[in-house]
C-alpha positions as CSV (number, residue, x, y, z in Angstrom):
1,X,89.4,111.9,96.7
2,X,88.6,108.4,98.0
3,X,91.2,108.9,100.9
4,X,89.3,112.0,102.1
5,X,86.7,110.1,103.3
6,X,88.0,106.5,103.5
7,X,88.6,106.5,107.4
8,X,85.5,108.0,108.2
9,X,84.1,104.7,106.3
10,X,86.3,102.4,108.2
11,X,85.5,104.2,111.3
12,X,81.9,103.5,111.1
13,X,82.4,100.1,109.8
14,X,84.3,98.1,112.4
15,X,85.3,94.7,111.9
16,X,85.1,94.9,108.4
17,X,87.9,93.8,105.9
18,X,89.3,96.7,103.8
19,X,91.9,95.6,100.8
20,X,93.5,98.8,99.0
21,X,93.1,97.4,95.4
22,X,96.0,99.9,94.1
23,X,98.6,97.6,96.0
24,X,101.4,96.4,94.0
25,X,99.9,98.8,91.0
26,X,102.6,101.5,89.2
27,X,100.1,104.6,90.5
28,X,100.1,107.5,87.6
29,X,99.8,110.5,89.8
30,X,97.3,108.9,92.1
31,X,95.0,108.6,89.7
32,X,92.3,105.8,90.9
33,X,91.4,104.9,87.2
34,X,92.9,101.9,87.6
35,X,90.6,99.1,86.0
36,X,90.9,100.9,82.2
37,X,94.0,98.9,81.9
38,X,93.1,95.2,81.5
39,X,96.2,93.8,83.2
40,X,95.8,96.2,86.2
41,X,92.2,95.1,85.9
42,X,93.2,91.5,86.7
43,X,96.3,92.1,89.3
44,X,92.8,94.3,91.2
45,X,90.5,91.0,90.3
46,X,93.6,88.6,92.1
47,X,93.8,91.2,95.0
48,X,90.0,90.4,95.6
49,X,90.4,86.4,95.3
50,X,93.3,86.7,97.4
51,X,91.6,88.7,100.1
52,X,88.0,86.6,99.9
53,X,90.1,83.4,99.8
54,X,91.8,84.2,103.2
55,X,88.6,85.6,104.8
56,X,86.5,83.3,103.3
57,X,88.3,79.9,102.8
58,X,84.8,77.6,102.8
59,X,84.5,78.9,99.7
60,X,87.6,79.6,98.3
61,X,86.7,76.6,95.1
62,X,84.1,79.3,94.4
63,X,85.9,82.3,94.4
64,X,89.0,79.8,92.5
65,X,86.4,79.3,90.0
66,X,85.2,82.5,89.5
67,X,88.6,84.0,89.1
68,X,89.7,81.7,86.4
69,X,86.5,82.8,84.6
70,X,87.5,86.1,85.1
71,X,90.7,85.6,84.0
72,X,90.1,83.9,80.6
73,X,87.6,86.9,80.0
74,X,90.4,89.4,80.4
75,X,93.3,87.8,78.5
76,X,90.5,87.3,75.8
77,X,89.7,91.1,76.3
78,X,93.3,92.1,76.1
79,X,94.3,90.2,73.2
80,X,91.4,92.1,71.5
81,X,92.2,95.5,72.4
82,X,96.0,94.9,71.3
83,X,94.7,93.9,68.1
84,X,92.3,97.0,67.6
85,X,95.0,99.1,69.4
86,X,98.4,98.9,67.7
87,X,98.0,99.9,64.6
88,X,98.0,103.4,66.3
89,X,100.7,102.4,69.2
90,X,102.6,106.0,69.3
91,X,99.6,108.3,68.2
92,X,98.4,110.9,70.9
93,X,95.1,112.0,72.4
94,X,93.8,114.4,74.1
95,X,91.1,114.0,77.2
96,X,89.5,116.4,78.9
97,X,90.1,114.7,81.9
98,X,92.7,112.3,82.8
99,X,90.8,109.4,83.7
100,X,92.6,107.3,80.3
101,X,96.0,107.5,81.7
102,X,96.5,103.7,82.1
103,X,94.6,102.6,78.9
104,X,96.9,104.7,77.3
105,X,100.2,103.4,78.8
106,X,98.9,100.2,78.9
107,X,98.3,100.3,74.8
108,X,101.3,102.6,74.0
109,X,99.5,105.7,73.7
110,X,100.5,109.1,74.4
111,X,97.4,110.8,76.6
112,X,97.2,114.7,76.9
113,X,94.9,115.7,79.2
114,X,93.1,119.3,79.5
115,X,92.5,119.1,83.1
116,X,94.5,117.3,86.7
117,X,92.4,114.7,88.3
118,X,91.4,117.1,90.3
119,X,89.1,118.1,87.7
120,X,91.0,122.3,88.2
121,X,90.5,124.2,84.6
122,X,93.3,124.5,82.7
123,X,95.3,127.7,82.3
124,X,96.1,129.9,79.4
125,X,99.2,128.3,79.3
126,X,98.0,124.5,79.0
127,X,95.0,125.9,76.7
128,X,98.1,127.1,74.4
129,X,100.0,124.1,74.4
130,X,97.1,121.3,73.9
131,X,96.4,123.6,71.1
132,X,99.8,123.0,69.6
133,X,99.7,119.2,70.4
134,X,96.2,119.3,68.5
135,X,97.6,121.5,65.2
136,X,101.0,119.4,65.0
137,X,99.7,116.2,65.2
138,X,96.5,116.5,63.7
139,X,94.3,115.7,66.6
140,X,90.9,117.0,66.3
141,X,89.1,115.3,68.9
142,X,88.8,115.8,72.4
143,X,87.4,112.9,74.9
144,X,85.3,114.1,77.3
145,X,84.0,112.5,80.3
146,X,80.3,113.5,81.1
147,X,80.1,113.8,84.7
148,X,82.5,117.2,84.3
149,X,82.5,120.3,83.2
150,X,83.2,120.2,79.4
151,X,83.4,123.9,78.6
152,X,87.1,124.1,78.2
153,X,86.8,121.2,75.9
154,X,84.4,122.7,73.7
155,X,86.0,126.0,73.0
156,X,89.3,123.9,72.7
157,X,87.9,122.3,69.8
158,X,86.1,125.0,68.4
159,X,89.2,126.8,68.1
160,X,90.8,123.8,66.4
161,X,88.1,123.1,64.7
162,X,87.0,119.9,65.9
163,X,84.8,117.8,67.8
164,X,84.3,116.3,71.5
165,X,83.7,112.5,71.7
166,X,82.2,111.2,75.0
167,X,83.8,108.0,76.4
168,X,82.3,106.5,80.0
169,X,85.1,105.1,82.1
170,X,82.2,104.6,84.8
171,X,80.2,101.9,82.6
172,X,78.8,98.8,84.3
173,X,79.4,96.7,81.3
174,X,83.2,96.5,81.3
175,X,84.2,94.3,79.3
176,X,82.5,95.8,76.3
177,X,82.8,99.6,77.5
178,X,86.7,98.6,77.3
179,X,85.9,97.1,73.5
180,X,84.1,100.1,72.9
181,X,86.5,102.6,73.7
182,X,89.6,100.9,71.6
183,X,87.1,100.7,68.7
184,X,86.4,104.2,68.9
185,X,89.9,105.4,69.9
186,X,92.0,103.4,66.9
187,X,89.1,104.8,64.6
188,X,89.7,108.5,65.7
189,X,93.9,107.7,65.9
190,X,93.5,106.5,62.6
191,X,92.3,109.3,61.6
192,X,95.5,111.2,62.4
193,X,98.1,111.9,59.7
194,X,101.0,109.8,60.2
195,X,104.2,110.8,62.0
């Protein structure tokens, strides 16, 4: 994880400012996946200004300006997502990793994941129970994030039957990654027979 090999970075980097951008943020297990939640997204995006403001206070107007910019693109963002997002508040989903943890409480959503952050295969056990989350609620989709191992996905939906949907939590363009991923999530939620 990042702590493994944050004070070796610090060590070789004296005199530089480090900011933990999870301060003040209601952690989910550790998880660093913090910026898929729009509001956590912009309490991280004040941490910054804060931080560069104090360091930095010749050009604090910039950074001012900038984060007010910022700031009108993520309440816009939110208010978006909400939209595209609650007419599924309550459904569940199932991820093959848990990197969706804080979209999902962030939009109301209930997020199963087949693996820890760790990325450690799931057992029998889990296998068996994600399979019964899947067959009562009618979930035949499992997120998967490319840059793991999909397998247990696979034969998890194969089983089911269903299908494995890629979504990027890594993707440069934010702003319409995070658009992206509510589209595709309330279309695949709707999808779901209702409760």
């Amino acid at each position: 994880t990042e702590d493994n090999w944050l004070a070796n970075v610090q060590a070789a980097a004296d005199g530089t400012t480090f900011t933990d951008l999870r301060d003040g943020i209601d952690m989910i297990d550790d998880n660093p996946y913090i910026w898929l939640a729009p509001s956590l997204a912009q309490q991280q995006a004040q941490t910054i200004y804060d931080t560069l403001s104090a360091i930095d206070p010749t050009h604090q107007a910039d950074y001012q300006a900038n984060f007010t910019e910022l700031t009108s693109e993520i309440t816009q963002l939110d208010a978006d997502m909400r939209t595209i997002l609650n007419p599924v508040a309550g459904k569940s989903f199932i991820a093959s990793y848990p990197a969706w943890a804080y979209f999902a409480r962030e939009f109301n959503l209930e997020m199963h994941s087949l693996t820890d952050q760790y990325a450690t295969p799931a057992d029998e056990a889990h296998l068996a129970a994600l399979t019964t989350i899947m067959q009562e609620n009618g979930i035949d989709v499992v997120f998967v994030q490319q840059e793991f191992e999909n397998t247990q996905a696979e034969a998890l939906v194969i089983q089911i039957p269903g299908r494995t949907i890629p979504l990027n939590p890594f993707n440069p363009s934010w702003a319409n990654n995070m658009s992206s991923a509510a589209l595709m999530m309330a279309a695949v939620l709707a999808a779901e027979p209702a409760e």
